[in-house]
N, C-alpha and C positions, 0 to 999 in steps of 0.2 A: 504494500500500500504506500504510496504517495507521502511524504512524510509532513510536506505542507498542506495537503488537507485535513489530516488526522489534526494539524496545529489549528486550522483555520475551523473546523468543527467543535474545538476546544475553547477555542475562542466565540464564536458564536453560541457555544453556552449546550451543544448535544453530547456533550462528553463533561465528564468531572476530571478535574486535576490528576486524579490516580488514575481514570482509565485513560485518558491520554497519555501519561508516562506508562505505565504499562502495553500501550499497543507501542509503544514507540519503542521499548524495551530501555526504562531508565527510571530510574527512582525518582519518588515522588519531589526529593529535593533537586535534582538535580533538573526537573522540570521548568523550573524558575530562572534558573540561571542560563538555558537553554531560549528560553521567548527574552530576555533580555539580549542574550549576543544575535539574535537575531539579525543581519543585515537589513537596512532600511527597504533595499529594493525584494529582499525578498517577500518581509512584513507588506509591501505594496502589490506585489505581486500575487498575493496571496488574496487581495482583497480585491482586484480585476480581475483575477481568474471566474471570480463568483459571481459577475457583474456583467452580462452580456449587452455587446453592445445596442444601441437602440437605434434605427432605423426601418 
């Protein structure tokens, strides 16, 4: 699985803190420290991906 969607479904609130480190294969602390080093473009990219354009 996509490891940016598992983040982005985490984010939009379908997944709890544990099950998203768990599918990702990382502990619950280490979940945190993980959506912070984030890169800016990918955190962006993650939020267009879900965003079809409109036309």
């Amino acid at each position: 699985m996509d490891k940016r969607k598992v983040i982005d479904a985490y984010q939009r609130g379908f997944l709890t803190p544990q099950e998203c480190a768990q599918v990702l294969g990382l502990e619950k602390s280490q979940l945190q420290g993980l959506l912070e080093d984030l890169p800016m473009e990918i955190k962006r990219s993650i939020t267009l991906d879900n965003h079809p354009a409109s036309g």
